[in-house]
N, C-alpha and C positions, 0 to 999 in steps of 0.2 A: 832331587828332581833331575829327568834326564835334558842334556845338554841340547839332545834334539831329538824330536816327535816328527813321525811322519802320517800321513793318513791318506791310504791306498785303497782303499774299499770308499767307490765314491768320492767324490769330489775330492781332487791332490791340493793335501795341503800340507805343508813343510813350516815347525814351527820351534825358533829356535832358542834360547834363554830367556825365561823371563816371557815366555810365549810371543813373540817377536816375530813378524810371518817372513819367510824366505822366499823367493820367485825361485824355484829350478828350472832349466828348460827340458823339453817334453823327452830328450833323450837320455837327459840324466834321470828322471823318469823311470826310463826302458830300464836306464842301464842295473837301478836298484832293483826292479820287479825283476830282472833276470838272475842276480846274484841269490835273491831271498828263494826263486823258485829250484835252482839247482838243487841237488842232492846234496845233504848236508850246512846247503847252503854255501856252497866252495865254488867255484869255476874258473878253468883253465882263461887264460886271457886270450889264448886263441881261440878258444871256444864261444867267448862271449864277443869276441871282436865279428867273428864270422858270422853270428846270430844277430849282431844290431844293425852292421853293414855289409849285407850280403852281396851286393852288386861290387863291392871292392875286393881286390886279391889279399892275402895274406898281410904283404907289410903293407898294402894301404889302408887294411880293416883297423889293424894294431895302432898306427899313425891316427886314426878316426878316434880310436877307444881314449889313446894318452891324450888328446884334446878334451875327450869328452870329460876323465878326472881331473883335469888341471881347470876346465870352467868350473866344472862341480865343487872342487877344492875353493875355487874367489870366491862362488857364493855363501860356501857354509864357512868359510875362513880354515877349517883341517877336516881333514879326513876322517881323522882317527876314531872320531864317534861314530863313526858310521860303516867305513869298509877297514878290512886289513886286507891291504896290499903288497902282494911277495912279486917276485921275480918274474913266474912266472902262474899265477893264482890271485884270485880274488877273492874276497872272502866276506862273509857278513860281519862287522863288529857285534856280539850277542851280550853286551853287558851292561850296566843301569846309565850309560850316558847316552841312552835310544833306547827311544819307547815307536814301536811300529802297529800300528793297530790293526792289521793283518797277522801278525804273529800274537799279539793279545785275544785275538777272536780266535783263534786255533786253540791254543793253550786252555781256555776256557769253556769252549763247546767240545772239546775230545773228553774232557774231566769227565761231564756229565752223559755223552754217548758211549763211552768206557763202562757204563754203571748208572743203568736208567734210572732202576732201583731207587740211587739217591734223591732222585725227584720229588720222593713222597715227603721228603724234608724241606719244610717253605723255607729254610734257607740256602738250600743249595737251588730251589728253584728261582731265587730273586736271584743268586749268583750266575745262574744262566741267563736268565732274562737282560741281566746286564752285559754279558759276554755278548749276545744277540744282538744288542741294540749298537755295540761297532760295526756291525756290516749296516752300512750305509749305499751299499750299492755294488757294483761289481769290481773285482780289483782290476785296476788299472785298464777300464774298458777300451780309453782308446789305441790300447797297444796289439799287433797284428804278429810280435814275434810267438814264435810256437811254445815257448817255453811258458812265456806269460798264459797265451791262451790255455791252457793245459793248468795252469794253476786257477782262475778265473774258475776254469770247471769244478777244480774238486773244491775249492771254496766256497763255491756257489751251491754243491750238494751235501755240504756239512752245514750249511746253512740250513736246507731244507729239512734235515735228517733230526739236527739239533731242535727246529721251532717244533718240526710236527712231536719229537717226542718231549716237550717242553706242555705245548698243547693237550697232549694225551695225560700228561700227569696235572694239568689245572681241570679238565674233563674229572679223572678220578676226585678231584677234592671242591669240587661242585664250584670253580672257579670258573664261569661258563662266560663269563667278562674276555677275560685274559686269551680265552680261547679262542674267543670268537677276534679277539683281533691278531691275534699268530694266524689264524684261518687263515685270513683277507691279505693279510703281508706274505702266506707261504703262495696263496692262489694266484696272486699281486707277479710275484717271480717264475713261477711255474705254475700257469693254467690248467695246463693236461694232468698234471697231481691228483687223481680220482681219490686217494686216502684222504689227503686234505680237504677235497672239495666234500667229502660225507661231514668228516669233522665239521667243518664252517656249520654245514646245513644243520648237522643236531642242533650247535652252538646259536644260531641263529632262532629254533625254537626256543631252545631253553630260554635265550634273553627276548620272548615273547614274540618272535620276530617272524611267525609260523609263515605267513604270505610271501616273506619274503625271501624266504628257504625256496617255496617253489617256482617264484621268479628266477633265483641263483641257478637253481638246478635245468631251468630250461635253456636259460642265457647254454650253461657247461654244454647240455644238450648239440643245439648249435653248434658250439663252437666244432666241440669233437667231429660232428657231419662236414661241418665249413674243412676243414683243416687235415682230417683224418681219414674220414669217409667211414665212419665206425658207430656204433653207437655207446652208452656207457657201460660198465660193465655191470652184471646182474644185481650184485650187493647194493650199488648204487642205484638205479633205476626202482629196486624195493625199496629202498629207505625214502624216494622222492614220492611213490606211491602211497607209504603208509601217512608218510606228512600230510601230502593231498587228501586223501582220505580226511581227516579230521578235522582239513581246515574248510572243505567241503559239506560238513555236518553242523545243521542250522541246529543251533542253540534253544533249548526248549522254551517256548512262549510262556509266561508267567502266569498264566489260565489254566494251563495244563499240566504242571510243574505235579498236583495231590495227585498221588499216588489211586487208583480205584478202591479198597477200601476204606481207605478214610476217606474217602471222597461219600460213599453209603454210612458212615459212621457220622459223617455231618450234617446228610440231607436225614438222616432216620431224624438226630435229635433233634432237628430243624422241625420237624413231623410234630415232635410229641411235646415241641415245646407252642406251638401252634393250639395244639386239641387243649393244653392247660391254661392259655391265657383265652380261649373259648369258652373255656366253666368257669375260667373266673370271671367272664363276661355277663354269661348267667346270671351267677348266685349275685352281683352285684345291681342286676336290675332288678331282682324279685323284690 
């Protein structure tokens, strides 16, 4: 079990032995969202000093930073599970005593966008599903350093990449459940997503939902005018059409349902069973 668990995607939470919750303050924070987003996960301490406190000169940035490890250190009680610390370098600790659910969500949704392919196997697909369900929100939203925002973004579109091709393989295996809620959660984060936004719409019929497909798609409609000044694009706009269409087309009334010749095939025998209980009307008065 690792010594310490962080959770950076959505709500910060630090949790240490024995699941035991940790309070960091919002720089130590910064300070791990900036080490994990580095290259390699390495960064110069001048480099990270100068990115968390920009308004201070060199040896005031550095003076900022060794405070910031020495709090960070009282709260977790050591380092060691968490950063390696050189001279002049900081580093990610990457071994079983931290578990970081930003890097579990990587690890997991690259497997399966490496090799869609693998989708068609429901267990690589619950295995992403699962990888999926750690992004809890955006990583470390309330943070304004660039290094952070810059990770936010590509997390944020491996997110979208991973559900929608997650999506598209529960569509192939008639999982139209599954689908239609990846739709809503990829629409959920990314509105203007016109690929997702068709997806939901099929997914939305398939799970009976035909009305509400062309509600979805006029709401999209708007939005794109509100925000964009565009309209959808053509693929989209036919797929909202043909749905409309059908949903548009009144149901045949249950009078009208026989076909025209068996409609004559009933009324004949209907005739000729008339004209025989006539005679035997007849022959039973004579």
């Amino acid at each position: 079990m690792a010594e310490l668990a962080l959770h950076l995607l959505g709500a910060r939470i630090a949790l240490g032995t024995a699941g035991a919750a940790i309070v960091l303050p919002s720089i130590g924070w910064s300070l791990i969202g900036s080490v994990l987003a580095a290259p390699h996960r390495r960064i110069g301490r001048s480099q990270l000093a100068a990115a968390l406190w920009p308004d201070q000169d060199d040896e005031g940035a550095r003076r900022c930073l060794a405070t910031a490890l020495w709090r960070l250190k009282q709260r977790l009680g050591t380092l060691n599970a968490l950063l390696r610390i050189g001279k002049e370098t900081i580093a990610l600790a990457e071994d079983d005593a931290m578990w970081i659910d930003a890097i579990a969500f990587e690890h997991g949704v690259e497997a399966a966008l490496d090799d869609p392919a693998k989708l068609d196997n429901a267990a690589d697909r619950d295995a992403l599903k699962q990888a999926l369900g750690l992004y809890r929100g955006d990583f470390l939203e309330f943070s304004a350093v660039d290094a952070i925002v810059i990770e936010r973004e590509r997390l944020r579109a491996l997110y979208l990449d991973a559900a929608l091709e997650l999506a598209r393989a529960c569509k192939r295996h008639g999982d139209w459940r599954t689908a239609c809620e990846l739709g809503r959660a990829i629409c959920t984060v990314e509105p203007l997503r016109e690929d997702a936004q068709r997806l939901l719409m099929e997914a939305m019929v398939a799970c009976g939902n035909r009305a509400q497909a062309v509600q979805h798609y006029r709401g999209f409609e708007r939005l794109l005018a509100e925000e964009l000044a565009v309209r959808p694009m053509r693929e989209t706009r036919e797929l909202a059409a043909s749905i409309a269409r059908v949903a548009a087309t009144p149901a045949p009334d249950a009078s009208t349902r026989t076909d025209a010749p068996h409609r004559h095939t009933l009324l004949m025998a209907r005739q000729q069973l008339a004209e025989s209980l006539s005679l035997l009307d007849q022959a039973l008065s004579q």
